[in-house]
C-alpha positions as CSV (number, residue, x, y, z in Angstrom):
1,X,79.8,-15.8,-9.7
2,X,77.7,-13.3,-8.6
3,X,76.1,-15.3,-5.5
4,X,80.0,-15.8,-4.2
5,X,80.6,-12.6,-4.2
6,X,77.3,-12.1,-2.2
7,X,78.2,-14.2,0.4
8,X,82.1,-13.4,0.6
9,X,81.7,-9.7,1.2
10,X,78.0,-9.3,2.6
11,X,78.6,-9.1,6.1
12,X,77.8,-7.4,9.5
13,X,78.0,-3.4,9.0
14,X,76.9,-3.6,5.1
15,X,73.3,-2.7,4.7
16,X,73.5,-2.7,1.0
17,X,76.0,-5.2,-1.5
18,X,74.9,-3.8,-5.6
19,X,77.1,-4.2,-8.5
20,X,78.1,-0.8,-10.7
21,X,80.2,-0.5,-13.5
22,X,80.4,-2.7,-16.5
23,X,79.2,-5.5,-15.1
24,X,75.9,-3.7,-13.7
25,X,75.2,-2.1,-17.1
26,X,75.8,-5.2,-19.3
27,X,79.0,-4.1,-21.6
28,X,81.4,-6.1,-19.6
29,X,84.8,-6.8,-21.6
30,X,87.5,-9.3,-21.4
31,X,89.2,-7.4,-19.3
32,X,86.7,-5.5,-17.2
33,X,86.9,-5.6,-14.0
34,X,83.8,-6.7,-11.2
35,X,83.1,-3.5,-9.3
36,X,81.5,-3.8,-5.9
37,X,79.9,-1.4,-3.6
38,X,79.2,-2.0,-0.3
39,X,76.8,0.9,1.8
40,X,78.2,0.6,5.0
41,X,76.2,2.0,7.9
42,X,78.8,4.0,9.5
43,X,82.4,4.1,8.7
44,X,82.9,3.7,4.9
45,X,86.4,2.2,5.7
46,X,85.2,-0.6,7.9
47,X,84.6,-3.3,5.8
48,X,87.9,-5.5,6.4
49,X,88.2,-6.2,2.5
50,X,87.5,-3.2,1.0
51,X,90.0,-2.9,-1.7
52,X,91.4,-5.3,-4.3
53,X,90.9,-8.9,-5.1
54,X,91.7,-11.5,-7.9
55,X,89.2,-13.8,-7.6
56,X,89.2,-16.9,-10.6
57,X,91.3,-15.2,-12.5
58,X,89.0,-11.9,-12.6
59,X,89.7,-8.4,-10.8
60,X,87.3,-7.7,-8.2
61,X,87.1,-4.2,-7.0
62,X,85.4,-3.6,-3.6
63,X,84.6,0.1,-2.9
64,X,82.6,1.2,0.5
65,X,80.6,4.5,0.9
66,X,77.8,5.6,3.4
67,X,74.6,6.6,2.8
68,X,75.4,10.5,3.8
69,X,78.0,9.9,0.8
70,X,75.3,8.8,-1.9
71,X,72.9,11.3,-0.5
72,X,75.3,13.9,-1.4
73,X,75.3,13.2,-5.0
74,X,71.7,14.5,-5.1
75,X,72.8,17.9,-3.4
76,X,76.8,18.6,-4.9
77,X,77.1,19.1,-8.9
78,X,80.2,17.3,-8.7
79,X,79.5,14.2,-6.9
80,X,76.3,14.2,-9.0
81,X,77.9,13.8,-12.3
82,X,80.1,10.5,-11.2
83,X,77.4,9.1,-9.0
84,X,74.1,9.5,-10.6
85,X,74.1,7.5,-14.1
86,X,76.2,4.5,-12.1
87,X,73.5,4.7,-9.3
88,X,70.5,4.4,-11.7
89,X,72.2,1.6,-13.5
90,X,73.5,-0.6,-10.7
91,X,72.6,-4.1,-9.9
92,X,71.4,-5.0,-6.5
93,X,73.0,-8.1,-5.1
94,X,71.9,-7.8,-1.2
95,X,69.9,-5.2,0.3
96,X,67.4,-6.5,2.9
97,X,66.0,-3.3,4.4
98,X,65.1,-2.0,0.8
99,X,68.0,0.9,1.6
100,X,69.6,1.3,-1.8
101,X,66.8,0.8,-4.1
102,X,65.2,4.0,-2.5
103,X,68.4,5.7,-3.5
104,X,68.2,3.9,-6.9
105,X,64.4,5.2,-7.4
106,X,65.8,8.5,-6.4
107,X,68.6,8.6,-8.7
108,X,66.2,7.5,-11.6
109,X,64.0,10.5,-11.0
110,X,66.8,12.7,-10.4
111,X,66.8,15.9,-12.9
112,X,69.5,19.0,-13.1
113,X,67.0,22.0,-11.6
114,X,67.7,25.2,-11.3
115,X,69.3,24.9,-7.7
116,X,71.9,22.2,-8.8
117,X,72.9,24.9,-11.9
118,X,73.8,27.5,-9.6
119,X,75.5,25.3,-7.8
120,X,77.6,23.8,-10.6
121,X,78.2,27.6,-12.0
122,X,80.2,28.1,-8.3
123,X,81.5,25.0,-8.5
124,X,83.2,25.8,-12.3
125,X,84.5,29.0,-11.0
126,X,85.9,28.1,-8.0
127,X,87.7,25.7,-10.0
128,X,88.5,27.8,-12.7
129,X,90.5,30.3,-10.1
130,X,92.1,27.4,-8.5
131,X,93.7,26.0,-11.9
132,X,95.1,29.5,-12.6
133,X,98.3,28.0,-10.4
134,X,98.9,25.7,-13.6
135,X,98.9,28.4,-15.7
136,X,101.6,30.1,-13.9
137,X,103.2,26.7,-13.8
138,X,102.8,26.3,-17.8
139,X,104.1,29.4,-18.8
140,X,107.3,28.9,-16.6
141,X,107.7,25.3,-18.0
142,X,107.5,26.2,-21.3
143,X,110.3,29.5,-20.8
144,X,113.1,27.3,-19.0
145,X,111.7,24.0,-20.3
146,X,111.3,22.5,-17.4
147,X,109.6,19.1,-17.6
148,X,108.2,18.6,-14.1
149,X,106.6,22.2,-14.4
150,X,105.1,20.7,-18.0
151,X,103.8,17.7,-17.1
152,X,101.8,19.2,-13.7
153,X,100.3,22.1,-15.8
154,X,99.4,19.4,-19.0
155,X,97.1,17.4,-16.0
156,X,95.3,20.6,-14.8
157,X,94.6,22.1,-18.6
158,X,93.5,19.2,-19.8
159,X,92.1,16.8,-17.3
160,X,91.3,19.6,-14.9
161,X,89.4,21.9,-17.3
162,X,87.4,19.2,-18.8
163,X,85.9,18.6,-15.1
164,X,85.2,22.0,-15.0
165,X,83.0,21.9,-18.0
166,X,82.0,18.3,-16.8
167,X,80.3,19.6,-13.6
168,X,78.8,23.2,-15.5
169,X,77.0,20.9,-18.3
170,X,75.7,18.4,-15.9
171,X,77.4,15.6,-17.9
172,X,76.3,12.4,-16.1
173,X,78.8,9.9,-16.7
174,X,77.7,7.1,-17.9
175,X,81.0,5.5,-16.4
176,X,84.9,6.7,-15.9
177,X,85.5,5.3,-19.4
178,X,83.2,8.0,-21.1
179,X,84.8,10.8,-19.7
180,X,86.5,12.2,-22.9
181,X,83.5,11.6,-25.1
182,X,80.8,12.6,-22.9
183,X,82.2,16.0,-21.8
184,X,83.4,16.4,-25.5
185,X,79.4,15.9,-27.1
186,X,78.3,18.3,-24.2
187,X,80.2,21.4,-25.1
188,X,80.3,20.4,-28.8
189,X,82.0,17.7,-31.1
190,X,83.6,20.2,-33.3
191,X,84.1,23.3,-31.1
192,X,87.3,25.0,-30.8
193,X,87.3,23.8,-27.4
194,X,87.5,20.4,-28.1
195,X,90.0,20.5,-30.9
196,X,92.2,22.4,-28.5
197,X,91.3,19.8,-25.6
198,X,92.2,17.1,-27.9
199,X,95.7,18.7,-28.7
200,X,96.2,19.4,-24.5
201,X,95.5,15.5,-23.9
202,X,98.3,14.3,-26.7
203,X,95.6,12.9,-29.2
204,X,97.1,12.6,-32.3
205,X,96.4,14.8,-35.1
206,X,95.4,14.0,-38.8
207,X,99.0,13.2,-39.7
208,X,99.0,10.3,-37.2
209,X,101.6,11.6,-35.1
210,X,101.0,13.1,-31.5
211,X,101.5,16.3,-30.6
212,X,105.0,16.9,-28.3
213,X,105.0,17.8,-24.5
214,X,105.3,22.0,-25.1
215,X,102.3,21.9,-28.1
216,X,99.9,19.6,-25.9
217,X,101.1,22.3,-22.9
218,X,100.5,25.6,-25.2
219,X,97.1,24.1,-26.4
220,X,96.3,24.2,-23.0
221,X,96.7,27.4,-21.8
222,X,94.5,27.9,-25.2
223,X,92.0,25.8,-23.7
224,X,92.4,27.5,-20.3
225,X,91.7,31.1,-22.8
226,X,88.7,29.1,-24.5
227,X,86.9,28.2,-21.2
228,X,86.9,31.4,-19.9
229,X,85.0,32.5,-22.7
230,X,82.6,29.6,-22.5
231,X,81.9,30.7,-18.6
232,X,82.0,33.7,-18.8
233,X,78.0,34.9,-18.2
234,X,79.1,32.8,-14.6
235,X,81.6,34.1,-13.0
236,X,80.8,36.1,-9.7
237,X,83.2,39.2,-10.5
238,X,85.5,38.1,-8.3
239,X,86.3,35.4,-10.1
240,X,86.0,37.2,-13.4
241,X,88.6,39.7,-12.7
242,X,91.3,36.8,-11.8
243,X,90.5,34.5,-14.5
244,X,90.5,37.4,-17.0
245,X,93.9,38.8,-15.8
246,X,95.2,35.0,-16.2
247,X,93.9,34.9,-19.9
248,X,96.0,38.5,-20.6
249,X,98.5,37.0,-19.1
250,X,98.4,34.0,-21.2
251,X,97.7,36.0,-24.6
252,X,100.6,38.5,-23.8
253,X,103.3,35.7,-23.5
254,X,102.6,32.6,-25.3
255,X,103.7,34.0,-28.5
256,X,106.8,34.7,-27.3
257,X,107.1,31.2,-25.9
């Protein structure tokens, strides 16, 4: 299947064809799709097939990048923790100039220093300021009940915040499918945070049933409270003195809420 695949979408402008996902790391499913990457050498978007495909009967999922693009997953915390562990583990399928295995080699030796830290500690308060607008957006969905204001603030304190502490650990992902688990063992299995992260993504409880729309919303302004605390020996004081007038903010009217 493989070889097909090779000679379908190896063409002029690719310098590299590898396989990631599933597939490349050997816990293919049923239903897993065939993820391809081509390294294009100058517009990522050139490739004329680049999206797409059902091929006998299997989903076939062509992505294109450049090589400036995987170089910056050695240099930006959160293009690192997508791109590294799927870098390492992918399966070269065409690469005559020996381009991608120096990136693989690269991203096999690859380790979270000091300068990538500091980076990730700006990156996760940057971020942390910029989900304060969901907080805002919470608090007035939950007074007039507003569904579209609910179900915009639930995506930024739940999937939002978890990126933040995604890029701050330096949790590699060891694919998109590990996202919940990964971040979760990196800040702790049985912290608070993750028992109020599990409530702000819907999980059900121990009574089987699944929390509603406001509780998974309220859980996650707690989350948004719990994080702060978590980053707090990061944050420049800029930062510090926004995020800590959005968590009095949140602890002054959720009660009432």
């Amino acid at each position: 299947m493989f070889e097909a695949l090779t000679a379908r979408f190896f063409r002029p402008g690719v310098m590299a064809l590898v396989l990631v996902g599933s597939f490349a790391r050997g816990d293919a499913g049923p239903f897993s799709d065939v993820d391809l990457l081509c390294v294009m050498e100058g517009d990522a978007s050139q490739h004329p097939e680049a999206g797409s495909h059902l091929i006998d009967g299997c989903l076939v999922v062509v992505s294109c990048v450049t090589l400036e693009q995987l170089e910056a997953a050695f240099v930006r915390p959160e293009m690192a923790v997508q791109m590294i562990a799927g870098l390492r583990s992918a399966r070269i399928l065409m690469d005559p100039q020996g381009i991608f295995a120096a990136v693989q080699a690269r991203a096999r030796a690859f380790v979270w220093d000091t300068e990538m830290q500091t980076r990730a500690n700006a990156y996760a308060a940057a971020e942390m300021v910029g989900w304060i607008e969901e907080v805002h957006k919470a608090l007035a969905g939950l007074h007039n009940r507003d569904v579209g204001r609910l179900l915009n603030a639930r995506f930024g304190l739940s999937w939002g915040l978890s990126r933040v502490m995604q890029v701050q650990r330096g949790v590699l992902l060891s694919g998109d499918n590990g996202f919940y688990a990964e971040v979760a063992a990196a800040v702790g299995d049985i912290s608070n945070w993750n028992h109020l992260r599990r409530t702000a993504f819907g999980i059900e409880g121990q009574d089987g049933l699944a929390p509603d729309l406001c509780t998974q919303v309220r859980a996650g302004l707690q989350l948004y409270m719990e994080t702060a605390v978590l980053l707090s020996d990061i944050l420049p004081p800029d930062s510090a003195a926004l995020v800590d007038a959005t968590v009095t903010l949140i602890r002054t009217n959720l009660a009432s809420l």
